[in-house]
C-alpha positions as CSV (number, residue, x, y, z in Angstrom):
1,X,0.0,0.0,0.0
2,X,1.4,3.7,-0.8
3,X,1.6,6.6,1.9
4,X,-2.2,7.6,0.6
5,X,-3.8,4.3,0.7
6,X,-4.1,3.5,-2.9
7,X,-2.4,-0.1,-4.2
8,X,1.0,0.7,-6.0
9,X,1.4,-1.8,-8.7
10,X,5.0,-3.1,-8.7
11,X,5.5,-5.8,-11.2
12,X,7.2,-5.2,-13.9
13,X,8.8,-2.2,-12.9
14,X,12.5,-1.0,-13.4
15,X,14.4,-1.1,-10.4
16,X,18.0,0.6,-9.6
17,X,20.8,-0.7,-7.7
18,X,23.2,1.4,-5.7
19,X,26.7,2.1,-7.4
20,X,28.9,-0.7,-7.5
21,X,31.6,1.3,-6.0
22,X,29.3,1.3,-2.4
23,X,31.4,-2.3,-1.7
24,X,34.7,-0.3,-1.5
25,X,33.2,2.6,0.5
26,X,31.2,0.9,2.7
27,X,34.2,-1.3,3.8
28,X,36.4,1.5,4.3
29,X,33.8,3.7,6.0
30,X,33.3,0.8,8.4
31,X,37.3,-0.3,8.6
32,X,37.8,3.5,9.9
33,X,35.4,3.3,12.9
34,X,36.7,0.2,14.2
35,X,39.9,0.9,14.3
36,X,40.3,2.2,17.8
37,X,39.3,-1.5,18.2
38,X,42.2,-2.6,15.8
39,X,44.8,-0.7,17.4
40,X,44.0,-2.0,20.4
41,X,43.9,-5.5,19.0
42,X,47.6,-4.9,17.6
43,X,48.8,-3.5,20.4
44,X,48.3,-6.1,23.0
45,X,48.9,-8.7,21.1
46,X,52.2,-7.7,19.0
47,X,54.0,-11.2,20.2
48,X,51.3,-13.1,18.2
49,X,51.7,-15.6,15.5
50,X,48.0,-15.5,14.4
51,X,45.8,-12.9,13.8
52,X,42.5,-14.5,12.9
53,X,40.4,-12.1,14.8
54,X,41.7,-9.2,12.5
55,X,41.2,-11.4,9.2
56,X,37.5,-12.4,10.9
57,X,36.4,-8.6,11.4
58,X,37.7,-7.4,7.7
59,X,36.0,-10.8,6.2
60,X,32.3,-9.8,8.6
61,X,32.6,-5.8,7.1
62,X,32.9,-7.4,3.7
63,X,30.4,-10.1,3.4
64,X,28.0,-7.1,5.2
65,X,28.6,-4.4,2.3
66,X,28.0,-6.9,-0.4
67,X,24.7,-8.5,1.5
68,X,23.6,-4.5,1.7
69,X,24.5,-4.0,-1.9
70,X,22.6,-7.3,-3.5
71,X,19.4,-6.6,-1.2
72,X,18.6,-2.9,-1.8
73,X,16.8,-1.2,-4.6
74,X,14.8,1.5,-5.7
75,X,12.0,2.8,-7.8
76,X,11.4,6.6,-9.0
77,X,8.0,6.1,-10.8
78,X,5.3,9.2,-11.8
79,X,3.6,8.7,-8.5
80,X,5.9,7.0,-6.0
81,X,9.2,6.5,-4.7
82,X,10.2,3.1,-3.4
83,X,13.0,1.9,-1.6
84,X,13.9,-1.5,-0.5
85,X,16.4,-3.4,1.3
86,X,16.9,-6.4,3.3
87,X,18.0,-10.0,3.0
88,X,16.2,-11.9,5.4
89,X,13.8,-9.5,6.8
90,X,12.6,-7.4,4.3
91,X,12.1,-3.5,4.7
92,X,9.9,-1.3,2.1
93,X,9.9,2.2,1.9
94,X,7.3,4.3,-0.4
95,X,6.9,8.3,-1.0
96,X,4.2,9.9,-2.6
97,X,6.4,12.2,-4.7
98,X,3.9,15.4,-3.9
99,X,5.0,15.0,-0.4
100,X,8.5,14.9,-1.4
101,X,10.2,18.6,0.4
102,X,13.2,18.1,-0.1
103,X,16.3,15.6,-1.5
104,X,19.5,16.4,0.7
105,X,22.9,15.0,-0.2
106,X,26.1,13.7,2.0
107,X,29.5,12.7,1.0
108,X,32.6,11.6,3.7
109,X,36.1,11.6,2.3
110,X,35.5,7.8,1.1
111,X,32.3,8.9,-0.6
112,X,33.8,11.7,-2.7
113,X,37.3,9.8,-3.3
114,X,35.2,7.9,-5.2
115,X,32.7,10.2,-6.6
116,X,29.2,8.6,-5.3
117,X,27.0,10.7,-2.7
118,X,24.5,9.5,-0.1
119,X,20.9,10.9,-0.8
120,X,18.4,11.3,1.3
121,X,14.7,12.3,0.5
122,X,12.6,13.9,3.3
123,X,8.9,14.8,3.5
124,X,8.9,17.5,6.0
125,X,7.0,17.3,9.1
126,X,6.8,13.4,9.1
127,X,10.9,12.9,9.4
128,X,11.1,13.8,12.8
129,X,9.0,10.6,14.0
130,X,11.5,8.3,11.7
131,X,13.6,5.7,12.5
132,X,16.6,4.6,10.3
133,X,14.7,1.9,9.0
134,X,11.5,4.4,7.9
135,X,13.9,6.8,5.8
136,X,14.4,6.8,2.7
137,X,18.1,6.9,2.2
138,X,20.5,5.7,-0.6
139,X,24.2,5.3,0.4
140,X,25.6,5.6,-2.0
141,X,25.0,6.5,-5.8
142,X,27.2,7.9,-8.9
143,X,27.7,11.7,-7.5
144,X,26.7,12.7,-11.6
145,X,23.4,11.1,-11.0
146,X,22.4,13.4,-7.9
147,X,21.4,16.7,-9.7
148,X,19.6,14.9,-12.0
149,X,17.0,12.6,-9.2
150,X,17.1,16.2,-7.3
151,X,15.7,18.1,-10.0
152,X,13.1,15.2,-11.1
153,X,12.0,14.5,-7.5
154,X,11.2,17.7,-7.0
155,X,9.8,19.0,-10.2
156,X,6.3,18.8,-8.9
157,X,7.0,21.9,-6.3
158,X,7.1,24.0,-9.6
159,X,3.7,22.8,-10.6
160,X,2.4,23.7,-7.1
161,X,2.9,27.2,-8.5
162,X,1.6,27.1,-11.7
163,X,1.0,30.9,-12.0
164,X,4.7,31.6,-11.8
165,X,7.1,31.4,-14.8
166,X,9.3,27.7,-14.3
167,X,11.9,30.4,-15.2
168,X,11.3,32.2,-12.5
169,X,14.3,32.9,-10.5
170,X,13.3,35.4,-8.2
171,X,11.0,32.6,-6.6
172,X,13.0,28.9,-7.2
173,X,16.9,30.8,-7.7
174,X,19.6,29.7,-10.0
175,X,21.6,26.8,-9.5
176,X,24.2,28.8,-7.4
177,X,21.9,31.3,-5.7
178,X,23.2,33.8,-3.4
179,X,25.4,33.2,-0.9
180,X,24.2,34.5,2.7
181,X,26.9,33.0,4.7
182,X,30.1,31.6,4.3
183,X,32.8,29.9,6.7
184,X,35.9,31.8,8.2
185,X,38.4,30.2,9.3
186,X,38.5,33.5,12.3
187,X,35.4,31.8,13.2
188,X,37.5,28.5,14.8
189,X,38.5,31.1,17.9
190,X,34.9,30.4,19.2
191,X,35.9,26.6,19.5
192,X,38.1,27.1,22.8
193,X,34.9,28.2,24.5
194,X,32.8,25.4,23.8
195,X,32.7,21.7,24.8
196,X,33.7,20.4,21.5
197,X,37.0,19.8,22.6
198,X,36.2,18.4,26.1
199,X,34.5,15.4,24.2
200,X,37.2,14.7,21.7
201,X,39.8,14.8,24.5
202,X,37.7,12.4,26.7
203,X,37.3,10.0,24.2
204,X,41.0,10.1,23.1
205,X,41.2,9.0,26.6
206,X,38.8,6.3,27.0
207,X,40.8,5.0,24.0
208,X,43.8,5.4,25.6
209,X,42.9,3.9,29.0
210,X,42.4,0.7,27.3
211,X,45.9,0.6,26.5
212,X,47.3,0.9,29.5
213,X,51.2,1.2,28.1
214,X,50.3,4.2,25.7
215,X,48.9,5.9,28.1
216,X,52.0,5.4,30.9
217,X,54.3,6.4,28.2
218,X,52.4,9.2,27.0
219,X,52.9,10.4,30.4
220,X,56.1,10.1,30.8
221,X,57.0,11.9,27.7
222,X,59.9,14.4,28.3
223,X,57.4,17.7,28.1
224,X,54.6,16.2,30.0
225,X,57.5,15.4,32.8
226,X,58.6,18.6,33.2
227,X,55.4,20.2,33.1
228,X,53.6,18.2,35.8
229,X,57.1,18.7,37.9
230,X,57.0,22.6,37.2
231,X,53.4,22.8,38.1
232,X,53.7,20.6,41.1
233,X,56.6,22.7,42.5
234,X,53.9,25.8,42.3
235,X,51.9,24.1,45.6
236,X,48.5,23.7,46.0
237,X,45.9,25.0,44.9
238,X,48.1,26.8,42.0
239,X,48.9,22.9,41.2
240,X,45.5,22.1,40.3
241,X,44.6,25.4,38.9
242,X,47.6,25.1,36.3
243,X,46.4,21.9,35.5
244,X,43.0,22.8,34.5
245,X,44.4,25.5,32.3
246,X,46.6,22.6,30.9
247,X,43.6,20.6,29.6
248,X,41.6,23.8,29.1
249,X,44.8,24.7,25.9
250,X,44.7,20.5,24.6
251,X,41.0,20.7,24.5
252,X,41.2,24.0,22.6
253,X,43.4,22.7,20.2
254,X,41.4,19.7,19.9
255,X,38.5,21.7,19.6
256,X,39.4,23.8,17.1
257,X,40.7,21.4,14.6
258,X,37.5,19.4,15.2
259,X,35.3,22.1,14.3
260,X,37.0,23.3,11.5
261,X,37.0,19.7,10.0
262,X,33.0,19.8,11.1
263,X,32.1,23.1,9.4
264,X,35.2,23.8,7.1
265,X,33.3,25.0,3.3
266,X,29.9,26.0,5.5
267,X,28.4,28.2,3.2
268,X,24.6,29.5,3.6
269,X,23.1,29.8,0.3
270,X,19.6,31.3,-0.5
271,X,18.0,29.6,-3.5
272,X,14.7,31.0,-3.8
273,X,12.0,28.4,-2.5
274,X,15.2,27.0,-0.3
275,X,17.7,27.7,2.2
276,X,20.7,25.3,1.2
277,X,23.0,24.9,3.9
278,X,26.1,22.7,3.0
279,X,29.0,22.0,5.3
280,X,31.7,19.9,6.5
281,X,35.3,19.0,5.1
282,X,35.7,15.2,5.5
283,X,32.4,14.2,6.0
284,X,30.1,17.3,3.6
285,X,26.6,17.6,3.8
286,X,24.3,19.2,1.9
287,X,20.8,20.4,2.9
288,X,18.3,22.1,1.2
289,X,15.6,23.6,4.0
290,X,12.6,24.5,2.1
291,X,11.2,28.1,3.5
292,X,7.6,27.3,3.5
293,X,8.1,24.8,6.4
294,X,10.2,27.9,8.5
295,X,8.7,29.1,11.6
296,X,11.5,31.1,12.4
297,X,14.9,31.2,14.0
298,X,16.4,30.7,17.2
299,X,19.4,33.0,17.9
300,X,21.8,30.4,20.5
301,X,24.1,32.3,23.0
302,X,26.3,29.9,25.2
303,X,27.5,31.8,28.0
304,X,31.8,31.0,27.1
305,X,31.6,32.4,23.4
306,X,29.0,35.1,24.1
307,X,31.6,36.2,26.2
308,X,33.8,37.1,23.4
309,X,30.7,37.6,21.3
310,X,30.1,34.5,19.6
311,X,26.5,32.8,18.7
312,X,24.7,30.2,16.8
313,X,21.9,30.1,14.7
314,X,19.1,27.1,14.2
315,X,15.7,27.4,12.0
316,X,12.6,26.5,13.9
317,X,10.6,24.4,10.8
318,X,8.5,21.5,10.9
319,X,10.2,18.1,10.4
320,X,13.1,18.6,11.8
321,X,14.2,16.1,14.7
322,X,14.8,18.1,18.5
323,X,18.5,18.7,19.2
324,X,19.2,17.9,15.7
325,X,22.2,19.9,14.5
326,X,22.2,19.0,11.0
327,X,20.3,21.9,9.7
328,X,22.0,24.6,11.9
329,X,21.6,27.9,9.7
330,X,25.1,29.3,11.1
331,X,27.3,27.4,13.8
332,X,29.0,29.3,16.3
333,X,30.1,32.7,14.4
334,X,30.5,36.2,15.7
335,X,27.3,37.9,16.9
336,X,27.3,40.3,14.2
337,X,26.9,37.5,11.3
338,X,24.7,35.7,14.0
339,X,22.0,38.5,13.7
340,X,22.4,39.5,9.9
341,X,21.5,36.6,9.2
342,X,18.9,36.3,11.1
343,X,17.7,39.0,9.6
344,X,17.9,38.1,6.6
345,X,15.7,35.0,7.1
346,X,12.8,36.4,8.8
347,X,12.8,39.6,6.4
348,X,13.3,42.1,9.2
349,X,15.7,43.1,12.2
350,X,12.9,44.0,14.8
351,X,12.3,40.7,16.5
352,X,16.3,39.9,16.5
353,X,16.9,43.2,18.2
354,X,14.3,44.7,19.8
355,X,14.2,45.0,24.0
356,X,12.6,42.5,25.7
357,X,9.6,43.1,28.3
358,X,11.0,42.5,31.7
359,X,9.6,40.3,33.9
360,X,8.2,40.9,37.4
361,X,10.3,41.1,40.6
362,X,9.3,38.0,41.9
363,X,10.6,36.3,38.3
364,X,13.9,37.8,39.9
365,X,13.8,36.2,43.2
366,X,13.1,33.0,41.5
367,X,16.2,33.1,39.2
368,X,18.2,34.2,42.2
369,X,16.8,31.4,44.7
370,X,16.9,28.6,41.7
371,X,20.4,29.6,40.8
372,X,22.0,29.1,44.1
373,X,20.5,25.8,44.5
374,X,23.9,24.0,43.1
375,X,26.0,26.4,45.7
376,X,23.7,24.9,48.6
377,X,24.6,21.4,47.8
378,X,28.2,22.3,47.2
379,X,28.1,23.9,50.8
380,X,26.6,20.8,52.6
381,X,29.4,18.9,50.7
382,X,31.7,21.0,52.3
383,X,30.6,21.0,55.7
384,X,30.3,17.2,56.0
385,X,34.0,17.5,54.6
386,X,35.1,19.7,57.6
387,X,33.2,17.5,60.2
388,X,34.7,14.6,59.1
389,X,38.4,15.7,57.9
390,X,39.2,18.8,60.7
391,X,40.7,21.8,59.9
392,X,43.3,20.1,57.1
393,X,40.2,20.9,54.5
394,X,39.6,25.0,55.8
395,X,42.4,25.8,52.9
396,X,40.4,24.0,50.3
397,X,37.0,25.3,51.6
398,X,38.4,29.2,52.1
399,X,39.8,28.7,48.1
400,X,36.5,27.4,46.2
401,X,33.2,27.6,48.1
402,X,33.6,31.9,48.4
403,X,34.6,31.9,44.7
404,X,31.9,29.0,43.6
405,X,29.2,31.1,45.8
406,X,30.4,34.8,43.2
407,X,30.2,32.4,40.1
408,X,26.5,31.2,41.2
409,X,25.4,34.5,41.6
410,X,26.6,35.6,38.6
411,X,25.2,33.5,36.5
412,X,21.4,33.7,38.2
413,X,22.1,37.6,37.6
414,X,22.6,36.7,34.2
415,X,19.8,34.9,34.1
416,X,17.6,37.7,34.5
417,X,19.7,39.5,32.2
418,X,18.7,37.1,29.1
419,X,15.2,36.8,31.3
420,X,12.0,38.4,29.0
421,X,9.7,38.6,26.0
422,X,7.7,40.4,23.7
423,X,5.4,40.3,20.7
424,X,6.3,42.3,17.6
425,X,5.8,41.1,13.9
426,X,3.0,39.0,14.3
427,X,5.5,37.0,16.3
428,X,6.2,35.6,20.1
429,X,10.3,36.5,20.8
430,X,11.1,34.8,24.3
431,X,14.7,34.5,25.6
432,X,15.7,33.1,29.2
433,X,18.7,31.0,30.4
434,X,22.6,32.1,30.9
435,X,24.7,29.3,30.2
436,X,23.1,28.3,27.4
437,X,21.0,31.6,26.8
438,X,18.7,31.7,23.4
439,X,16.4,34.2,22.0
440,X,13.3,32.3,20.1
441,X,11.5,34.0,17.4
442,X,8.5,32.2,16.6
443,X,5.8,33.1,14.0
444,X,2.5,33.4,15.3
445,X,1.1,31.3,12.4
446,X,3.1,28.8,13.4
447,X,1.6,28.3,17.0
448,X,-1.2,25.8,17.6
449,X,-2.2,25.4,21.4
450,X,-1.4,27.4,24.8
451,X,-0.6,26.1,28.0
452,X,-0.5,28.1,31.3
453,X,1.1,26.5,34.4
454,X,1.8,27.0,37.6
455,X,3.1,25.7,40.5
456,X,2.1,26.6,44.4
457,X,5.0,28.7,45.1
458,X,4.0,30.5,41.3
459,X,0.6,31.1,42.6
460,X,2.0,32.8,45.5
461,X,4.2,34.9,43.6
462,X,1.7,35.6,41.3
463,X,3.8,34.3,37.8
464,X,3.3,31.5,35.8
465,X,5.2,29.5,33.0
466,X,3.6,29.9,29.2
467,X,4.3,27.6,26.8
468,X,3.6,28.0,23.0
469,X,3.0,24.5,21.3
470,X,3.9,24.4,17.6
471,X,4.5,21.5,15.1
472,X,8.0,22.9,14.3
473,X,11.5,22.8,15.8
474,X,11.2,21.6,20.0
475,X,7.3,21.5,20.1
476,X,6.9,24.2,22.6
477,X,8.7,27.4,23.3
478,X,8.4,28.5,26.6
479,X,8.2,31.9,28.5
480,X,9.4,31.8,32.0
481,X,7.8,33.0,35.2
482,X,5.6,36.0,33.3
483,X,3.2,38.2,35.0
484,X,-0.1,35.9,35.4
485,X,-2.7,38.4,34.7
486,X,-1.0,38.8,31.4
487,X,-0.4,35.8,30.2
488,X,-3.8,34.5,28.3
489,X,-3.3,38.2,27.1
490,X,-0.4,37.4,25.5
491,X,-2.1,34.0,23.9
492,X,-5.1,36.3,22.3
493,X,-2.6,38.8,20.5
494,X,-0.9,35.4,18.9
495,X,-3.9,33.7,18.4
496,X,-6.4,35.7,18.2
497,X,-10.2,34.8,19.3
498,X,-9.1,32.2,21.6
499,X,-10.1,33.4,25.1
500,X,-13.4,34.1,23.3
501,X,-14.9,30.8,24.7
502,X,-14.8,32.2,28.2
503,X,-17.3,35.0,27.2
504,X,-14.8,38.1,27.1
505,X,-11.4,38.6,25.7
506,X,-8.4,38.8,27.5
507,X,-6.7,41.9,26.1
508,X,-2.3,42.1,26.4
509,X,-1.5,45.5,28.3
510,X,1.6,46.0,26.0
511,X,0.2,45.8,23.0
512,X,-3.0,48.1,23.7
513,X,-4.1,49.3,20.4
514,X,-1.2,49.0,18.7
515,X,-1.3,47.0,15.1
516,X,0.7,44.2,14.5
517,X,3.0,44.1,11.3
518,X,3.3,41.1,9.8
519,X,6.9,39.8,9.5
520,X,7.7,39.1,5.5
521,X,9.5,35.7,5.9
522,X,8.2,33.6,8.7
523,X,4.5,35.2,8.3
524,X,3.9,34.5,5.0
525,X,0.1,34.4,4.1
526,X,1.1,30.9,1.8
527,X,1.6,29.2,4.7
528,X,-0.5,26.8,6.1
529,X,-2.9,27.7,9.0
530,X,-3.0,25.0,11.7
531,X,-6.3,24.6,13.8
532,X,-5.7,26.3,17.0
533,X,-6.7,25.3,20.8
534,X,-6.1,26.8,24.5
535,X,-4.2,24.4,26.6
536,X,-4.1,24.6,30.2
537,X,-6.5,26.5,32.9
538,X,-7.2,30.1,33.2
539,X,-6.0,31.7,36.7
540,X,-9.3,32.9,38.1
């Protein structure tokens, strides 16, 4: 049966195989991820006369790409897409090609040494509740026949339109398009300030710990010596502190070369009806976003590169999976480019930039109480420390639990820094945290339900938590600890008429009279409108 519910005749039909060269890329592909396991392998067993388990691994990746090659096909007919694969349990795959939204492309080093390219065909909103198995993804075929299946599979988004000249370039872009972004290699100084390179270095180590020799003589390398003696001759608690910084420059450099490999030849391209993001130097991808799913953009601040005014920027558009980073529209880049482009992909700079309503004081306290909560624990810690090891701890204690206490409060102050919203644009702009702070700019059209909650101690203080539910990017974008009288206010500006069932409207103090303008990207009148419901109680 097809995705509509009609019976696909398949007899007879032409099916495709994957390219040929898939056996030598596969392999390799495969070969490269377990060789942390070779190594290992080699290592502790470099007095052996037979190395069977070795042979036994390379003969299992072999027999797997060929199995993978002889079992999977695919059909492009005028209706439907079909994909199947399998050897003893059998998996189909079929695509009504006008739900087809877009056809996105990914090459490693392998892949492009050997000029074939995985595709991968996506439907939009559906995508996000798919499991490997329910995708429809080719790895891997000729790279020359790409462009060609790209343009065919999507040929029916022109006839969508058919008002507008096929020719049109203003509306579907040239091949190249215009470039909105492009990768700097300046860019990489954010990478020091981010955990990229904490995770690189603590899996070189895992790696490392399970070979215990490398790791003794890594160790006692003639630099490492002498800078573990130097730092140890320093005395506590410089020892430790010089340390840290030690791990805090390897991770850097780790993290740097990692996320230049990851994002090296980004570029941001705007082609019309898509946003085609393309990125990566050993392992490229290419993704078209198509604009009529966009519900706007999430501006990312982690507190470490905000510091030295750095940012991130992810779209908010249906059928996208939560916390994938695949289709980030800019990875960490200097604020500046963070919020031109941002810009540029809503159609306006008021919602990026404009100052946030503040919330009440008790939305203060809260931050204030709720970030000390850590600093708390960390004091009980201490205490039981002191009971139970005397005064040889009052050094350590005097050193770190006045400094940790300054670094808690900062960051709750900071917290109610990045603490607000507003509604401009036809659209809800939220922001709250501080170490990993984000503005959210969400189209109005794009929300489908409300929900209001509160907990006791909210009641008391008279706030509550608003959540905005939409079919796009995390499901719900939330605003923190808001004045309670206002908040089904703020739900009739964005959705208008839905406080009508309780016989009145509930009107939003800020926005008074005041008209709305309608943002040109994220509020376009072509997109679809999604049946709208109140979630949650009212607050008598």
């Amino acid at each position: 049966m097809s995705g509509n519910g009609t019976k696909l005749d398949l007899e007879g039909v032409q099916w495709r195989r994957l390219s040929w060269r898939m056996l030598l890329v596969d392999p390799l592909g495969m070969l490269t991820r377990l060789s942390p396991l070779f190594l290992i392998s080699l290592w502790l067993g470099t007095n052996r006369d037979n190395y069977w388990f070795e042979f036994s691994i390379f003969a299992l990746v072999m027999l797997a790409a060929l199995t993978r090659w002889i079992s999977t096909s695919y059909y492009v007919g005028p209706t439907h897409i079909v994909l199947r694969r399998g050897l003893f349990s059998r998996n189909q795959v079929r695509i009504a090609r006008e739900r087809i939204r877009s056809v996105d492309t990914e090459s490693d080093l392998y892949h492009r040494l050997l000029r074939v390219s995985i595709v991968e065909v996506g439907t939009g909103q559906q995508d996000a509740s798919k499991d490997e198995q329910g995708r429809f993804r080719l790895d891997a075929i000729a790279s020359s026949e790409v462009e060609p299946l790209r343009e065919d599979l999507l040929s029916h988004m022109r006839a969508e339109h058919p008002e507008l000249d096929l020719a049109d370039e203003e509306l579907w872009g040239s091949r190249f398009g215009e470039d909105i972004a492009r990768w700097k290699i300046t860019w990489a100084r954010f990478a020091p300030f981010s955990f990229i390179g904490f995770g690189v270095l603590f899996s070189l180590w895992l790696i490392t710990l399970q070979m215990g020799d490398m790791q003794s003589r890594l160790l006692e390398l003639g630099p490492v010596v002498s800078t573990r003696q130097w730092l140890t001759d320093l005395g506590q608690p410089w020892t430790i502190l010089g340390e840290a910084i030690a791990v805090w420059l390897v991770a850097s450099f780790l993290g740097m070369l990692t996320y230049a490999i990851r994002y090296g030849k980004y570029a941001l391209t705007d082609r019309g009806r898509v946003l085609f993001v393309q990125n990566g130097i050993l392992r490229r991808k290419h993704i078209a976003l198509d604009k009529l799913r966009l519900r706007g953009v999430e501006v990312h601040a982690p507190l470490l590169p905000r510091l030295i005014g750095g940012g991130r920027l992810d779209p908010i558009m249906t059928g996208t999976k939560r916390g994938n980073k695949a289709s980030t529209l800019l990875p960490l880049a200097p604020r500046k480019d963070v919020h031109r482009v941002a810009t540029r992909i809503i159609g306006t700079s008021a919602p990026v930039d404009v100052p946030l309503r503040r919330h009440p004081a008790a939305a203060r306290r809260r931050r204030i109480t709720r970030g000390l909560f850590p600093f708390w624990y960390l004091l009980a810690f201490a205490i039981l420390m002191r009971l139970d090891l005397g005064s040889q701890v009052d050094k350590w204690i005097a050193w770190f639990i006045i400094p940790a206490f300054v670094v808690f409060l900062l960051l709750a102050f900071d917290r109610i820094r990045n603490l607000g919203h507003t509604v401009t644009f036809r659209s809800l702009v939220t922001s709250h945290g501080s170490l990993s702070a984000k503005r959210s700019i969400l189209s109005g059209r794009g929300i489908i339900g409300w929900r209001v909650s509160q907990t006791p101690f909210q009641r008391w203080a008279g706030v509550a938590n608003v959540a905005a539910a939409t079919p796009a990017g995390q499901g719900s974008y939330n605003i923190l600890d808001m004045r309670d009288t206002e908040a089904w206010g703020l739900a009739e500006v964005l959705t208008p008429g839905i406080t009508a069932e309780w016989g009145t409207i509930v009107r939003y103090p800020e926005c008074g009279g005041r008209p709305q303008v309608s943002s040109p990207a994220i509020d376009d009148p072509s997109l679809p409108t999604f049946p709208r419901k109140a979630r949650g109680r009212r607050r008598a």
